[in-house]
C-alpha positions in Angstrom: -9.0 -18.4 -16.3 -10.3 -14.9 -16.7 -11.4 -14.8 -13.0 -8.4 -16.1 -11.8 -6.2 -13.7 -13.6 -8.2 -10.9 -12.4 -7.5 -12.1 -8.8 -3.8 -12.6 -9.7 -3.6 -9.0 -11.0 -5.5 -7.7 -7.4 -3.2 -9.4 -5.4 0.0 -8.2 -7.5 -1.4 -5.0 -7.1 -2.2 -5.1 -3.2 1.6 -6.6 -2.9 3.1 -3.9 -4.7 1.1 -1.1 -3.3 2.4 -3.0 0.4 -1.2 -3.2 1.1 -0.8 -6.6 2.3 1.6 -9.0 2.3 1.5 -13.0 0.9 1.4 -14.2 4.8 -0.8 -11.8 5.7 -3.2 -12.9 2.8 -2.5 -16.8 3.9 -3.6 -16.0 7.4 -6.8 -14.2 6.1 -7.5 -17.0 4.0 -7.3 -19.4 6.5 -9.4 -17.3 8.9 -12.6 -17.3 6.4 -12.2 -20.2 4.1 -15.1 -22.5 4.2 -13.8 -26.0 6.3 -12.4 -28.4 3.5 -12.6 -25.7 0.2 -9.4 -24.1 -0.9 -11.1 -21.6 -3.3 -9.5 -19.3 -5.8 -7.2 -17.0 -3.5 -6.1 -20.5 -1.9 -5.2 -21.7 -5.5 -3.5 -18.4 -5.7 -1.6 -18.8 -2.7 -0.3 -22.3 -3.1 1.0 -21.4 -6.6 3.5 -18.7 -5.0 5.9 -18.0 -2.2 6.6 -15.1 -0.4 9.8 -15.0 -2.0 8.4 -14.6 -5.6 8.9 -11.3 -7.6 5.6 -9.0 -8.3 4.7 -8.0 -12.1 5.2 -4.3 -12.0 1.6 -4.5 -14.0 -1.4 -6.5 -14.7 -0.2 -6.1 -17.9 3.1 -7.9 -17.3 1.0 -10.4 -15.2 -1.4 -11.0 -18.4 2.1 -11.7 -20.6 2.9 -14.2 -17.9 0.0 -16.3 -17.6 -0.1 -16.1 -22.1 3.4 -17.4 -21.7 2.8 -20.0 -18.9 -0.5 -20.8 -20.8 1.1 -20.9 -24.0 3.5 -24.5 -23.1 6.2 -22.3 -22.6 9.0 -22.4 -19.5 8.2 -19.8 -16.5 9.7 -17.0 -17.2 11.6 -15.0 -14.1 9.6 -11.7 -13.2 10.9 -8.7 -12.7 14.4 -9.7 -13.4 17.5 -6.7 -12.9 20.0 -7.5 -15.6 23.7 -6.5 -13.8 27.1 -6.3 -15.8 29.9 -5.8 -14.3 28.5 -4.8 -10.9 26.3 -2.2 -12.9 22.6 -2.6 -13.2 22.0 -2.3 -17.0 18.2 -2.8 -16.6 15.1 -4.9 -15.3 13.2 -6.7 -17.4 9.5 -7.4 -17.1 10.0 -10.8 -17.7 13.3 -13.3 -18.5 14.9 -16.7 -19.4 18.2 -15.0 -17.9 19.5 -18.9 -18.6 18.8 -18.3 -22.4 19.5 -14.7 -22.2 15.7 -13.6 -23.6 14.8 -10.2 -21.8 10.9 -9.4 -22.6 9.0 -6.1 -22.1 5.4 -4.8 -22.6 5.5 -1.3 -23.8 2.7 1.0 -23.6 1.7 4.1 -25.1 1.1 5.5 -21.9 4.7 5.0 -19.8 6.6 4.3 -22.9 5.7 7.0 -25.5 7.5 9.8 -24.3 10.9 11.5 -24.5 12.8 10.3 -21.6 11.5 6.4 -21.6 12.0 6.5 -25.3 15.4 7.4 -25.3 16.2 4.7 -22.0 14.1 2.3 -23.3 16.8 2.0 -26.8 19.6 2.7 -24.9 18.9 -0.3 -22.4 17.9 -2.9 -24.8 21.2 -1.6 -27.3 23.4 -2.3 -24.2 22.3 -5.6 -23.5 21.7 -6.9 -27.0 25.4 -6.0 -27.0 25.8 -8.5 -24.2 24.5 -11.2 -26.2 20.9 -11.2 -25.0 17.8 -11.1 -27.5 15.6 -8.4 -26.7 11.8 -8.8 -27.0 9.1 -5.8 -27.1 5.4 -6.6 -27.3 2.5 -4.5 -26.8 -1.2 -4.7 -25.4 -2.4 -5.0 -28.7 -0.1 -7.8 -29.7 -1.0 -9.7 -26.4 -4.8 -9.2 -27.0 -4.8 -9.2 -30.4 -2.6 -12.2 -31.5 -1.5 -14.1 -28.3 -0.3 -17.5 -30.5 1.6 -14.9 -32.4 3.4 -13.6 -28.6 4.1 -16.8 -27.7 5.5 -17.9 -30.9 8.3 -15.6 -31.0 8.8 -16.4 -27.1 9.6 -19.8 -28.2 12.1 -19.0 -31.5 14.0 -16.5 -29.2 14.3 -19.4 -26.6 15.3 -22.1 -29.2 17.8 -20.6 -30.6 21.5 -20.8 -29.1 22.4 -18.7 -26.2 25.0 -16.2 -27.0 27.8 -15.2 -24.4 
């Protein structure tokens, strides 16, 4: 899995960078695949459509595949959270039918003034709106993964609120 994640983190990256794009990739891979063998980026390929969302990280892409890898539902990726016509905020990943908004927070982008005081005032606003708000970090995702994906799954068992 580590190999393949590493590929799915690349790719996302290439995608979001607009280095490439997923028909671009397929046409590539079709060029120099070896007669009969998919391979890795084929495996890759099949599993999305052009129409899927990019994790805005390899971090986000790491919570995924824990999640995915975990027995739990695919989450949405990327997913804006609108009110009212107003875009309250995007979570990194979502069970919008559950309301459960998840977000990787890093020291890096998220320790600092102005994404501190967003960051709160986002996740107030929505929590207002009846949706449970989750925060992990990269040391919770490496550390204790079953721990991650253990409060995935209470937050998605219990009742969605309106």
């Amino acid at each position: 899995m580590a190999g393949q994640e590493v590929l799915q983190i690349a790719t996302d990256s290439a995608l979001r960078m607009r280095l490439t794009t997923l028909p671009r990739l397929a046409d590539t891979h079709r060029t120099h695949r070896r007669r009969g063998r998919n391979g890795p980026l084929g495996l890759l390929l099949e599993a999305r459509s052009s129409g899927d969302a990019v994790p805005d990280s390899g971090g986000n892409r790491k919570l995924y595949n824990l999640l995915i890898g975990g027995g739990l539902p695919e989450p949405a990726v990327e997913h804006p959270i609108i009110h009212g016509g107003r875009h309250l905020a995007r979570a990194d990943l979502a069970y919008p039918e559950r309301r459960v908004a998840i977000w990787l927070h890093s020291i890096r982008w998220h320790l600092n003034h102005l994404s501190f005081e967003l960051d709160h005032a986002q996740q107030t606003e929505i929590s207002a709106l009846g949706w449970r708000t989750l925060v992990f970090t990269w040391d919770r995702i490496e550390g204790q993964p079953r721990w991650v994906v253990e409060q995935v799954g209470r937050a998605l068992a219990l009742p969605a609120t309106a």
